[in-house]
mmCIF file as Biopython writes it, N, C-alpha, C and O atoms, coordinates in Angstrom:
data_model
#
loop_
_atom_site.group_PDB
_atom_site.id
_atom_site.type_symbol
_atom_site.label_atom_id
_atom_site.label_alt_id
_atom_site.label_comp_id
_atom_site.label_asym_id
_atom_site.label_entity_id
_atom_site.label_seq_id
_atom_site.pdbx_PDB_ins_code
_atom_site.Cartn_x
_atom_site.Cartn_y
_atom_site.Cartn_z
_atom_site.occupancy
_atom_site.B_iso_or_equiv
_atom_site.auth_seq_id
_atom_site.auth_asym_id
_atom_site.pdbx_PDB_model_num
ATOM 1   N N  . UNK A ? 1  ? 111.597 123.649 103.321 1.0 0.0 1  A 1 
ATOM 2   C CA . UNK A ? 1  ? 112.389 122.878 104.248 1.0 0.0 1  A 1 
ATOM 3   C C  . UNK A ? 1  ? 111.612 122.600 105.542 1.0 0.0 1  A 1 
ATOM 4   O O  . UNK A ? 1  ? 111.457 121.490 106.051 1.0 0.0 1  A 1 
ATOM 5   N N  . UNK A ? 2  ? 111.234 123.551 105.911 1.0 0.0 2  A 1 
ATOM 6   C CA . UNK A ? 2  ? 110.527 123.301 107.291 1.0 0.0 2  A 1 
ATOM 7   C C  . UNK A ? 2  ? 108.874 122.319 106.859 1.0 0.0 2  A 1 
ATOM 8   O O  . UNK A ? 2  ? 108.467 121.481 107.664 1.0 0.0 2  A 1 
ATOM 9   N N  . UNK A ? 3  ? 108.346 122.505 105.954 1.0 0.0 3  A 1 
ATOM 10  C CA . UNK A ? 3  ? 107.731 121.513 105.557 1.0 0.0 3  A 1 
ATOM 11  C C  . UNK A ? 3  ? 107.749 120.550 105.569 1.0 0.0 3  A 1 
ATOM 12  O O  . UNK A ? 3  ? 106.832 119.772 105.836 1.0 0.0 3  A 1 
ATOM 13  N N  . UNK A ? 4  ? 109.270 120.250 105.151 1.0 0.0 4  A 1 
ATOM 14  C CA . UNK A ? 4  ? 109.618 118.397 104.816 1.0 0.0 4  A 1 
ATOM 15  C C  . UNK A ? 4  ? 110.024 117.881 106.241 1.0 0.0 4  A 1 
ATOM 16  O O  . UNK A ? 4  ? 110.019 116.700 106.586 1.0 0.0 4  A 1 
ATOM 17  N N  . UNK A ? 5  ? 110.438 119.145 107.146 1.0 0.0 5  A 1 
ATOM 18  C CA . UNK A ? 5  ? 110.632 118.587 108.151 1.0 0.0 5  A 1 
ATOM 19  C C  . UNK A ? 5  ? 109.377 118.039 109.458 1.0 0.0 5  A 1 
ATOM 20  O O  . UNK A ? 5  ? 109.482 117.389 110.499 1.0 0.0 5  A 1 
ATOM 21  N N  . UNK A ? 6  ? 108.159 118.734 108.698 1.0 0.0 6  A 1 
ATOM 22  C CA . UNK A ? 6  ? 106.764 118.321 109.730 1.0 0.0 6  A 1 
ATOM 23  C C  . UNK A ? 6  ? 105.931 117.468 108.990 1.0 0.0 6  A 1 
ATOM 24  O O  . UNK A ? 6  ? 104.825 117.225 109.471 1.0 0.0 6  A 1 
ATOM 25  N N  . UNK A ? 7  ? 106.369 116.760 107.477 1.0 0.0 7  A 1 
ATOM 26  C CA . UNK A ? 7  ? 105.684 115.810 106.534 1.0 0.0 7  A 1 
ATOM 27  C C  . UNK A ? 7  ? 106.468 114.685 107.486 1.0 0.0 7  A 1 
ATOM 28  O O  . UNK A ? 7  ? 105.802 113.796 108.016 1.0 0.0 7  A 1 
ATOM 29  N N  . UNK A ? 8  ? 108.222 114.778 107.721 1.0 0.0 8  A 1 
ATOM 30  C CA . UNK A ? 8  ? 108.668 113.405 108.326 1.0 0.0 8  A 1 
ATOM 31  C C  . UNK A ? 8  ? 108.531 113.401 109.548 1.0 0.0 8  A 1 
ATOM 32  O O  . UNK A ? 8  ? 108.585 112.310 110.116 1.0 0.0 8  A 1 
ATOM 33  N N  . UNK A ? 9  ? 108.289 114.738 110.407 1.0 0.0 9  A 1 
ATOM 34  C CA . UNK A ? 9  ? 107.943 114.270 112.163 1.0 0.0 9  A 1 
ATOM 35  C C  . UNK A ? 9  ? 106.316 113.814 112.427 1.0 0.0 9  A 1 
ATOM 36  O O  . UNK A ? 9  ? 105.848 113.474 113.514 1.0 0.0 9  A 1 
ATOM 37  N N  . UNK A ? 10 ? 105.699 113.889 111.322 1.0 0.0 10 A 1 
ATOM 38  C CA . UNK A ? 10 ? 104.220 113.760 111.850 1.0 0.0 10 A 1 
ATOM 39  C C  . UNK A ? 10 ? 103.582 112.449 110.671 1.0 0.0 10 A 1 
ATOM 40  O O  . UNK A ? 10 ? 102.539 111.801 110.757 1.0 0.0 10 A 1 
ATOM 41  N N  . UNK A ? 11 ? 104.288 112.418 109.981 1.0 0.0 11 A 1 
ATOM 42  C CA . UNK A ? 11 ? 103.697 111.180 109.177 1.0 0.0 11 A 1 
ATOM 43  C C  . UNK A ? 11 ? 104.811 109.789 108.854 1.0 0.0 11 A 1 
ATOM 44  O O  . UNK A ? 11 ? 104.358 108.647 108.787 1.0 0.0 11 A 1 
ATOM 45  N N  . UNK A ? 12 ? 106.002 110.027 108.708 1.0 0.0 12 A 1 
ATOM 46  C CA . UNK A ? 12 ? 106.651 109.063 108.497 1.0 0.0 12 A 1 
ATOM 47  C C  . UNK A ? 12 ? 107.884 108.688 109.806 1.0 0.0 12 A 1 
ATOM 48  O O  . UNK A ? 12 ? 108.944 108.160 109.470 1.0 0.0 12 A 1 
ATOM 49  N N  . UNK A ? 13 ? 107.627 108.994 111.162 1.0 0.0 13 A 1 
ATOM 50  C CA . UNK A ? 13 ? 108.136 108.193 112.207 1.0 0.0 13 A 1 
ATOM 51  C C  . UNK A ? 13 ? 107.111 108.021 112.645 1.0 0.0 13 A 1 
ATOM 52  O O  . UNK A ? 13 ? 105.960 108.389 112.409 1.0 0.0 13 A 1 
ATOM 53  N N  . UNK A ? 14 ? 107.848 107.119 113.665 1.0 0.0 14 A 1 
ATOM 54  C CA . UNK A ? 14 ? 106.842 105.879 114.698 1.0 0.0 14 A 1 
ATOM 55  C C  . UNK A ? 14 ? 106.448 107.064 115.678 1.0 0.0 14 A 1 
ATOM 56  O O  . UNK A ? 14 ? 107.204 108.035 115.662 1.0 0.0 14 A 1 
ATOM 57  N N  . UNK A ? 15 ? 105.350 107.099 116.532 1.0 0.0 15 A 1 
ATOM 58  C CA . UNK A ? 15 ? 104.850 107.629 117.327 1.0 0.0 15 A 1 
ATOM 59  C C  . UNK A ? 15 ? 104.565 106.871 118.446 1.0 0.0 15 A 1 
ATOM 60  O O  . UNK A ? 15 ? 103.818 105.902 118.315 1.0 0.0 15 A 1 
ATOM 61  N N  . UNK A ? 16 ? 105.165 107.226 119.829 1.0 0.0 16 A 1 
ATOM 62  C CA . UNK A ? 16 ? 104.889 106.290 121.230 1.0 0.0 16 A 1 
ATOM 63  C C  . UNK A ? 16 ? 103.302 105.749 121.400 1.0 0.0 16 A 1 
ATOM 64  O O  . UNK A ? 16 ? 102.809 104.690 121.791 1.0 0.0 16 A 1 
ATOM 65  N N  . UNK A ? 17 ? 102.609 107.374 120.769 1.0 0.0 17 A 1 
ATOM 66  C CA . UNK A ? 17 ? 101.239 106.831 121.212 1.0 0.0 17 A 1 
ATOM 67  C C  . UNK A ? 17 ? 100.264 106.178 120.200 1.0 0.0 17 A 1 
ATOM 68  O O  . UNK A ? 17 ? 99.044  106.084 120.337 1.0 0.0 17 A 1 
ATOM 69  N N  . UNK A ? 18 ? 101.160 105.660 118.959 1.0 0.0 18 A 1 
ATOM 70  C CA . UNK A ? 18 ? 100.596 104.504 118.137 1.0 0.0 18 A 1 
ATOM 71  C C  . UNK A ? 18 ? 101.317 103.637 118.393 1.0 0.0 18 A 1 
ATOM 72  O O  . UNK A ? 18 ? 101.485 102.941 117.391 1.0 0.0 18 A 1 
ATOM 73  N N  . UNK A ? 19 ? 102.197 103.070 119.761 1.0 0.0 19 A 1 
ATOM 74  C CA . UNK A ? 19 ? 102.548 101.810 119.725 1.0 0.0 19 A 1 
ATOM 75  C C  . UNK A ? 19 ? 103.885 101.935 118.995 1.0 0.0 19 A 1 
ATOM 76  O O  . UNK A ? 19 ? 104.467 100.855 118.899 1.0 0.0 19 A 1 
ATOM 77  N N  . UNK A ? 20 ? 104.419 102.817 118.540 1.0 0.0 20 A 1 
ATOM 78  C CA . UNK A ? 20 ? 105.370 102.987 117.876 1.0 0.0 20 A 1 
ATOM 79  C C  . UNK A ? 20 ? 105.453 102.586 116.502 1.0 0.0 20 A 1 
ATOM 80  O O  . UNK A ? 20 ? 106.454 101.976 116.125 1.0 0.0 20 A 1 
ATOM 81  N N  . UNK A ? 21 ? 104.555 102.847 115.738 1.0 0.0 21 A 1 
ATOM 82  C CA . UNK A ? 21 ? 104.550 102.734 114.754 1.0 0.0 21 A 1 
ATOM 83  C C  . UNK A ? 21 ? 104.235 104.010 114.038 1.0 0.0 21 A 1 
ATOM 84  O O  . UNK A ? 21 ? 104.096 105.064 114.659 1.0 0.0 21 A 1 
ATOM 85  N N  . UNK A ? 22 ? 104.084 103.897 112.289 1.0 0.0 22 A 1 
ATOM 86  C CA . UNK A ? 22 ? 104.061 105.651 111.816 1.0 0.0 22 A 1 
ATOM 87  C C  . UNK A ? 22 ? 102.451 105.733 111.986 1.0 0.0 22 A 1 
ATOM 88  O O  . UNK A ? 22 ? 102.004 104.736 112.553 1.0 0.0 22 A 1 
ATOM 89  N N  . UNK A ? 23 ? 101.602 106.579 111.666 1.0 0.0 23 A 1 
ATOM 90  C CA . UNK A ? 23 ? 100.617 106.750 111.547 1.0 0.0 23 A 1 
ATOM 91  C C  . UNK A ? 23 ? 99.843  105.321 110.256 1.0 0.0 23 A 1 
ATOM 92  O O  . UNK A ? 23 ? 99.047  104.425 110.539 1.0 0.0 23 A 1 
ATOM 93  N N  . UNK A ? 24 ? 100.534 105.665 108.797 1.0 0.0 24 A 1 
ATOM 94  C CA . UNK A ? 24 ? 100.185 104.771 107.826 1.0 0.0 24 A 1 
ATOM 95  C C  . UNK A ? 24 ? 100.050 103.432 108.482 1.0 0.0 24 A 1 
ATOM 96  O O  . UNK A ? 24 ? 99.110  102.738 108.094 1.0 0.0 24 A 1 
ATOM 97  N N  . UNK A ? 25 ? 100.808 102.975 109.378 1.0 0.0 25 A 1 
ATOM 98  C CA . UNK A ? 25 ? 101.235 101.461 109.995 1.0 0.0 25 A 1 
ATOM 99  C C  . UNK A ? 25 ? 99.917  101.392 110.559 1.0 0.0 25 A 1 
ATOM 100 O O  . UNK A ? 25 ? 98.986  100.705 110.139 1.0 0.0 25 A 1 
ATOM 101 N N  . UNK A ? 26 ? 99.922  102.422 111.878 1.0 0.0 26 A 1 
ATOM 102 C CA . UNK A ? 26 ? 98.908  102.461 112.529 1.0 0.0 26 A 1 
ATOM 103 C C  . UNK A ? 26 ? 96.952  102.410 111.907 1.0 0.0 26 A 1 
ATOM 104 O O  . UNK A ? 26 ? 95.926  101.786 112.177 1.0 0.0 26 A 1 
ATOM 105 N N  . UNK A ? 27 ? 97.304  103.252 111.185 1.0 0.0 27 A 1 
ATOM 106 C CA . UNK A ? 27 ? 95.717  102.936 110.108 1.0 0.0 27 A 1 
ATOM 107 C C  . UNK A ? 27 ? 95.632  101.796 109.210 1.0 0.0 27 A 1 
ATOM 108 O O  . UNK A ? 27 ? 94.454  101.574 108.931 1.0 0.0 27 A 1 
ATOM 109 N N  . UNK A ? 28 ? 96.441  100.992 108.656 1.0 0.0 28 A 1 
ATOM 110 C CA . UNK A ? 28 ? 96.785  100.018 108.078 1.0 0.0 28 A 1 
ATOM 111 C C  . UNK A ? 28 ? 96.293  98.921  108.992 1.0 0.0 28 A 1 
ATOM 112 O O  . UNK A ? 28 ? 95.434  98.148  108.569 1.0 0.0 28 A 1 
ATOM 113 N N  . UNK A ? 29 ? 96.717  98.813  110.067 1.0 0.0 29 A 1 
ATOM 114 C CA . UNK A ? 29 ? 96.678  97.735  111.062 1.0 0.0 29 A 1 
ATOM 115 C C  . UNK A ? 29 ? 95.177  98.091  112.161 1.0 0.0 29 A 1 
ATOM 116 O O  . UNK A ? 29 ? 94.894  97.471  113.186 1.0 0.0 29 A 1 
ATOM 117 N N  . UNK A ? 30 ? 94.671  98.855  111.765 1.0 0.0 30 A 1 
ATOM 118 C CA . UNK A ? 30 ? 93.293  99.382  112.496 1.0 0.0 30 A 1 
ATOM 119 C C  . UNK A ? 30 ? 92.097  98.710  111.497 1.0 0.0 30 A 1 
ATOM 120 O O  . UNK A ? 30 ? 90.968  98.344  111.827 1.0 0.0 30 A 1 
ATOM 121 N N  . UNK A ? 31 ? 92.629  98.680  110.383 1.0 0.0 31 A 1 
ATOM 122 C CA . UNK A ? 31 ? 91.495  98.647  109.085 1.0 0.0 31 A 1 
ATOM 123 C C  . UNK A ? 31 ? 91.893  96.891  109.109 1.0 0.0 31 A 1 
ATOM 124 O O  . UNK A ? 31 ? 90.927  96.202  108.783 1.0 0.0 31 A 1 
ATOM 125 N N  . UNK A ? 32 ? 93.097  96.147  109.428 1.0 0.0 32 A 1 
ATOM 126 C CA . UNK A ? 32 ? 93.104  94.561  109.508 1.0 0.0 32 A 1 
ATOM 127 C C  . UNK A ? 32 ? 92.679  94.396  110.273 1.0 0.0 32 A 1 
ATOM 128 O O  . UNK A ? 32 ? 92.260  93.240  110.214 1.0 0.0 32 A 1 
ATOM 129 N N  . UNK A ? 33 ? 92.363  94.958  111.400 1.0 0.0 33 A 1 
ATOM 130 C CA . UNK A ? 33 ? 91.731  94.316  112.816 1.0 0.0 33 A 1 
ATOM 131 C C  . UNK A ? 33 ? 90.689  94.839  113.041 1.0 0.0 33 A 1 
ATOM 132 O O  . UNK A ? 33 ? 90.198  94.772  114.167 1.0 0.0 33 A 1 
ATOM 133 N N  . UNK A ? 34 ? 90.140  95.433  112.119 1.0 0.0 34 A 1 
ATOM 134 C CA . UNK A ? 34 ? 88.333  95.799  112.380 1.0 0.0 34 A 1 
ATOM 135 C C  . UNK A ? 34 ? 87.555  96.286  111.026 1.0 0.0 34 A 1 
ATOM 136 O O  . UNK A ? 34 ? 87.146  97.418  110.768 1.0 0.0 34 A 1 
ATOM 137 N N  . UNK A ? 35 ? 87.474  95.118  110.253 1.0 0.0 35 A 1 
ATOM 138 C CA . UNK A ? 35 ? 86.682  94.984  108.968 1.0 0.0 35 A 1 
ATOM 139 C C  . UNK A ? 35 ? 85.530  95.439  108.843 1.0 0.0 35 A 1 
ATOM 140 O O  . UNK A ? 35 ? 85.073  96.326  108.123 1.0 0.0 35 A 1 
ATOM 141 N N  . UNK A ? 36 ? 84.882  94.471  109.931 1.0 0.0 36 A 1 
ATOM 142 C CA . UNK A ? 36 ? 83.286  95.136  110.063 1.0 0.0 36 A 1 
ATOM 143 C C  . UNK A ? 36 ? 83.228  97.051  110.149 1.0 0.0 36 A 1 
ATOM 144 O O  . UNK A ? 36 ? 82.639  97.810  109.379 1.0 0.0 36 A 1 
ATOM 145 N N  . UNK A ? 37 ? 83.832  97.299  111.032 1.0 0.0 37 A 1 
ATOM 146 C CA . UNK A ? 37 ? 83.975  98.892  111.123 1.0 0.0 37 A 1 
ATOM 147 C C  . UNK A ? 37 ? 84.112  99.416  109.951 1.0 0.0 37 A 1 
ATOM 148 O O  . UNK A ? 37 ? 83.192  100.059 109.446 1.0 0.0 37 A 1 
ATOM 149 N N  . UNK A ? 38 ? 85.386  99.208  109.279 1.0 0.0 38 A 1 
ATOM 150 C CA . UNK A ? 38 ? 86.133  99.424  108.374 1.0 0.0 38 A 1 
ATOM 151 C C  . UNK A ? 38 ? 84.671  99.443  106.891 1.0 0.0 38 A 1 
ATOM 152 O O  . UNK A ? 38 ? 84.557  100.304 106.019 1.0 0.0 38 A 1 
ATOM 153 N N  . UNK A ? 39 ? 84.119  98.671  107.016 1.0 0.0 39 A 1 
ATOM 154 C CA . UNK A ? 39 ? 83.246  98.574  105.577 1.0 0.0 39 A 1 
ATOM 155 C C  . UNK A ? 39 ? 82.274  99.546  106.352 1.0 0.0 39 A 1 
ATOM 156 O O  . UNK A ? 39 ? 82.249  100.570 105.669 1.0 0.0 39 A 1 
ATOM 157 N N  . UNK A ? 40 ? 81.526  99.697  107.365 1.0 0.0 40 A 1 
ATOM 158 C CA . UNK A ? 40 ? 80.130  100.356 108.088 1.0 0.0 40 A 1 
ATOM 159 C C  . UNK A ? 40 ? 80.842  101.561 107.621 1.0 0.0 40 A 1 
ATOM 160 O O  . UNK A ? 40 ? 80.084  102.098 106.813 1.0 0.0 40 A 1 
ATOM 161 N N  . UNK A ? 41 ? 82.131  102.378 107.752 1.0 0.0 41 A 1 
ATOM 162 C CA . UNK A ? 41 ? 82.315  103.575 107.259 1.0 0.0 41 A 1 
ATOM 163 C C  . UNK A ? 41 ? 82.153  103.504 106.301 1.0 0.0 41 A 1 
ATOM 164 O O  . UNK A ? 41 ? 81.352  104.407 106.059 1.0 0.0 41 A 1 
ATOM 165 N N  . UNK A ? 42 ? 82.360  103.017 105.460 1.0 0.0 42 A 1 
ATOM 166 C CA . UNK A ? 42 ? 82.730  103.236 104.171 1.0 0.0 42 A 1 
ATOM 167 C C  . UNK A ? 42 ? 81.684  103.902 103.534 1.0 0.0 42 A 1 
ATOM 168 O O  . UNK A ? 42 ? 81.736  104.815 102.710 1.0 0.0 42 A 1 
ATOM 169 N N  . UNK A ? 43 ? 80.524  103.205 104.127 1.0 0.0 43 A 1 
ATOM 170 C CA . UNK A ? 43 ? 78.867  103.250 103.624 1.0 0.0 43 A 1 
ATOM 171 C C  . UNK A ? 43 ? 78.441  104.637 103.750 1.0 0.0 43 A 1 
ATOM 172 O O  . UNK A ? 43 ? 77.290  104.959 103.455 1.0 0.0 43 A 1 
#
């Protein structure tokens, strides 16, 4: 229980200091707006 309760406070709500979005949103929308980056890691 206390598990499921720090899987949904830390991964599936919005967070003020991503803009309010969840984390997934937030990395999702980091990797559309910086491709070049996004592939240089990859490497």
């Amino acid at each position: 229980m206390a598990e499921d309760y720090r899987q949904q406070y830390n991964k599936h709500r919005p967070h003020s200091s991503l803009g309010y979005l969840t984390p997934d949103e937030f990395t999702l929308d980091w990797h559309n707006n910086n491709p070049g980056l996004t592939q240089a890691l990859a490497h």
